[in-house]
C-alpha positions as CSV (number, residue, x, y, z in Angstrom):
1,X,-24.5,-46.9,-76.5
2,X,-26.0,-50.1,-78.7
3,X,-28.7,-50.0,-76.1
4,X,-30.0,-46.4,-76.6
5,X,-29.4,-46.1,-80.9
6,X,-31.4,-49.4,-80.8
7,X,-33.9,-47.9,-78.5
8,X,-33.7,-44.6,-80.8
9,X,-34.2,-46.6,-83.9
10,X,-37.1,-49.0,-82.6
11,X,-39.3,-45.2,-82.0
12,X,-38.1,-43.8,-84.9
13,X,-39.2,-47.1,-86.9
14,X,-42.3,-47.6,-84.9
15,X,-44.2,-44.4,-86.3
16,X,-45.8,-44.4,-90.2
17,X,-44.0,-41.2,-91.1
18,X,-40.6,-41.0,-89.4
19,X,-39.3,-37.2,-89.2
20,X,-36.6,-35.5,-87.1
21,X,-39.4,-34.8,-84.7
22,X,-39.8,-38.5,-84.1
23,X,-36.4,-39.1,-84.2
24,X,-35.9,-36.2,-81.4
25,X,-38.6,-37.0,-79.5
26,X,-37.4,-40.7,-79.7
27,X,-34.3,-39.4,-78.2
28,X,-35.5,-37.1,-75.2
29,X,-37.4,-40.5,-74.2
30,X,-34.6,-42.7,-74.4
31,X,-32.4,-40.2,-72.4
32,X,-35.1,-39.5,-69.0
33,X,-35.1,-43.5,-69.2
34,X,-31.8,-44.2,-69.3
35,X,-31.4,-41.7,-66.4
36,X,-33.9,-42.9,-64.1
37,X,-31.9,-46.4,-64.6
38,X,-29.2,-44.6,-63.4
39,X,-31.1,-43.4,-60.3
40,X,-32.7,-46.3,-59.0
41,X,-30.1,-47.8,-57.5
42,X,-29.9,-45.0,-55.2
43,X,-33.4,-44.9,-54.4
44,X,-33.2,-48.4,-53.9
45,X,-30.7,-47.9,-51.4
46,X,-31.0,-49.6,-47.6
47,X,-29.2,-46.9,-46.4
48,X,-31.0,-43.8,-47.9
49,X,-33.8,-43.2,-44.6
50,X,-29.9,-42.9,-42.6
51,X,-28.3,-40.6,-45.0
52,X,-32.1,-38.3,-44.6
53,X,-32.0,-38.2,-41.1
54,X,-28.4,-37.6,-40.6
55,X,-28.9,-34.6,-43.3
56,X,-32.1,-33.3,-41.4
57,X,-30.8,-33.4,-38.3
58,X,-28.2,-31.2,-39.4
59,X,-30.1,-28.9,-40.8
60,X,-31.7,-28.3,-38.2
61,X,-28.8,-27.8,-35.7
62,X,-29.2,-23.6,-34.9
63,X,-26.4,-22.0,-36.8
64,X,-23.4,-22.1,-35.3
65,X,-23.4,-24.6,-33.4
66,X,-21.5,-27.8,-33.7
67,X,-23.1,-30.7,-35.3
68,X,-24.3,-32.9,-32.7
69,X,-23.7,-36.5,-35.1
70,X,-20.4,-35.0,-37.3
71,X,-19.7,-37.8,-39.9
């Protein structure tokens, strides 16, 4: 929480004429960075191209049909 207020605070402080538009857009930054952080470990994942192919082989099993790899 420290981490996004500071970051909040450093774009609000950053500008010569800080408004709540700043301060929001400040915000709305802060927030998509703080969520790709969140992602990147998943991207970054060893075992993501398995998880793909497992899910794309099964959907594109014919419908009804068992699922040839069931995990």
């Amino acid at each position: 929480m420290f981490v996004a207020a500071f970051s909040v605070f450093c774009g609000v402080a950053s500008v010569d004429d800080p408004s709540v538009a700043v301060g929001l857009l400040s915000a709305v930054v802060t927030g998509l960075g703080m969520t790709g952080l969140f992602f990147i470990p998943a991207a970054a994942s060893r075992e993501l191209p398995d998880v793909i192919r497992r899910r794309s082989r099964r959907t594109a099993a014919v419908p009804g049909e068992a699922d040839p790899d069931p995990q």
